[in-house]
N, C-alpha and C positions, 0 to 999 in steps of 0.2 A: 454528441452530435449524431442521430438516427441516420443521417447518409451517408456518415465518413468508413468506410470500405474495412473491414477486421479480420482476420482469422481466428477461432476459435485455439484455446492453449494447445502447444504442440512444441519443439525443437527450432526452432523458426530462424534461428540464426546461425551462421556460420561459422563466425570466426569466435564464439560463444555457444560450442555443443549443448555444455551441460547446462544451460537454461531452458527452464518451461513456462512459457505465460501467452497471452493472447497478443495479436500484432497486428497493430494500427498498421496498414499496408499501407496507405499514405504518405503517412513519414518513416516508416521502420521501426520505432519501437513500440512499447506496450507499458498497459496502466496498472496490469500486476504481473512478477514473475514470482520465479525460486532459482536454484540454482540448485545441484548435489550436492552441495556443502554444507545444505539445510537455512540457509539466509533465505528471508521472503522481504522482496521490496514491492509498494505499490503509492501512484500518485496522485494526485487529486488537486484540482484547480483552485486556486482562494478565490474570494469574492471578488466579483467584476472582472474576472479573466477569462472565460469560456470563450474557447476556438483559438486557433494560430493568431501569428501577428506580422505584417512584414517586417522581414528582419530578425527575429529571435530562434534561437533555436526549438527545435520539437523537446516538450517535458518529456514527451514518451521516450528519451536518452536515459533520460536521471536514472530510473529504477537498471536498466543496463550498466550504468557506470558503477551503480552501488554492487552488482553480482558481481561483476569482477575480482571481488572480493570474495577470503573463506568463512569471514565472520562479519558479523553484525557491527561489531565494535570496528574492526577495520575498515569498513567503509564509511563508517563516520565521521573518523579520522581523514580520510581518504577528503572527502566532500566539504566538510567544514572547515570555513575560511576561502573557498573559491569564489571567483565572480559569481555573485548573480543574475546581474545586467542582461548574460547572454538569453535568459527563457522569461519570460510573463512568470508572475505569481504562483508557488506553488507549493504543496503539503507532500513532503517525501516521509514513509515509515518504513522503516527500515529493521528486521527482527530475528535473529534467531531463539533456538532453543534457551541462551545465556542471557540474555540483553533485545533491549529495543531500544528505539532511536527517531523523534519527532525531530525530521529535517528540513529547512523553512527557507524557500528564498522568494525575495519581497519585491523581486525585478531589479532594484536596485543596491550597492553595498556587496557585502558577502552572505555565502551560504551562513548560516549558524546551525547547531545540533544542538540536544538537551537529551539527555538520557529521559526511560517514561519508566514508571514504577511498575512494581509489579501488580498484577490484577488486569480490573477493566478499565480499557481505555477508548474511549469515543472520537473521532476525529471525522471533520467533514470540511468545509471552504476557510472556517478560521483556526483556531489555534485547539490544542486537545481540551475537551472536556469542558469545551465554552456552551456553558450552558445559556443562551444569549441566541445560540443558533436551532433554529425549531425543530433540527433534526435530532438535534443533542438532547434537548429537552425533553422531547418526547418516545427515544425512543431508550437512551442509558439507564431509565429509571425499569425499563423492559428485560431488557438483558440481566442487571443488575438483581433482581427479582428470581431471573430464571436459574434453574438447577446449569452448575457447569459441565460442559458437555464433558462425554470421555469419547473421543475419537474411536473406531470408527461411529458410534453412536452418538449423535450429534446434537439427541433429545429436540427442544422446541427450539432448535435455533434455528433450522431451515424455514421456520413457520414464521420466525420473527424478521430474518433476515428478504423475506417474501411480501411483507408488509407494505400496497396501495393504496392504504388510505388514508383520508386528510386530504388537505392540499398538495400540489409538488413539494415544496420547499419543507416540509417534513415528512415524506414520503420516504422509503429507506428504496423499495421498488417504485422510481419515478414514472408516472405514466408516461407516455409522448405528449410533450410542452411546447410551442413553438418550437419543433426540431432538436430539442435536446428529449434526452427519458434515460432509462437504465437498460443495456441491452446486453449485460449480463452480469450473475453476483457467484462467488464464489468462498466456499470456507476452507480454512488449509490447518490443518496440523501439524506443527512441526514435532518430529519424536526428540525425544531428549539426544544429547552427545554420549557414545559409550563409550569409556574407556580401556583401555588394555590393561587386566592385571597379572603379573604376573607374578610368581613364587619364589622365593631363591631358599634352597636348602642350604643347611651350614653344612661341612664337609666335616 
């Protein structure tokens, strides 16, 4: 929605220092974060649910509930199995360095979770890697093709991720559509978890 009011990513919360993502001023939360613990959550609307609803909660909660968490796995745990009734339709991904997590609530029922594999994974308003959906179709086979980046060098992903052409509905950068478009895209890296080694001499 081109008019709903945002801040670009920053610390934006309070009683949640260690999160950084953009914020829907609006409702208060935001449609990607991270947190210091290295978990990246971000959300996205399924089909036929674009904008608020009387009554439901803001999805821009969801990705905050899930940082709350130190790991990817424990907020999955955390989330799956709760009402969904409370928010409109919606695609929660949820990921760190260890694990990822396609998290789906359908408005109605409970939250459900599915671990996602390793590799590429596409997701946009229906289910991961529904190649059915024209953004899927056109744009996984692009990635898919491309050299994988090595952070900080990002090779052709910023070029692809930048992507207006076509119609909206497989555009990856949506132009402005009847009031909806893309008004910002972001890549994140997560570094791996290090561990502590330490030595023990025998005596």
């Amino acid at each position: 929605m081109l008019s709903r009011p945002w801040l670009p990513p920053g610390a934006h919360w309070a009683d949640q220092p260690d999160v950084t993502g953009g914020q829907d001023t609006l409702a208060g939360g935001t449609w990607l974060a991270f947190n210091t613990a290295g978990v990246v959550a971000g959300v996205l609307n399924r089909t036929g649910s674009l904008g608020p609803e009387q009554g439901k909660r803001s999805r821009g909660e969801l990705p905050l509930l899930a940082l709350r968490h130190p790991t990817a796995a424990a907020a999955s745990e955390a989330l799956a199995g709760l009402s969904a009734a409370g928010w409109r339709s919606f695609n929660l991904i949820v990921a760190d360095s260890r694990s990822a997590y396609f998290i789906r609530g359908l408005g109605t029922g409970v939250i459900t979770s599915t671990p996602l594999p390793p590799g590429l994974t596409m997701i946009a308003a229906s289910d991961p890697n529904d190649f059915s959906h024209p953004r899927i179709a056109r744009h996984y086979p692009r990635f898919h093709a491309a050299e994988p980046p090595n952070p900080p060098d990002w090779g052709t992903w910023p070029a692809l991720l930048a992507d207006a052409d076509g119609p909206p509905e497989s555009a990856l950068c949506v132009p402005s559509t009847n009031g909806f478009g893309t008004v910002s895209t972001m890549l994140i890296a997560i570094a791996p978890v290090r561990t502590e080694t330490r030595f023990f001499m025998p005596p």
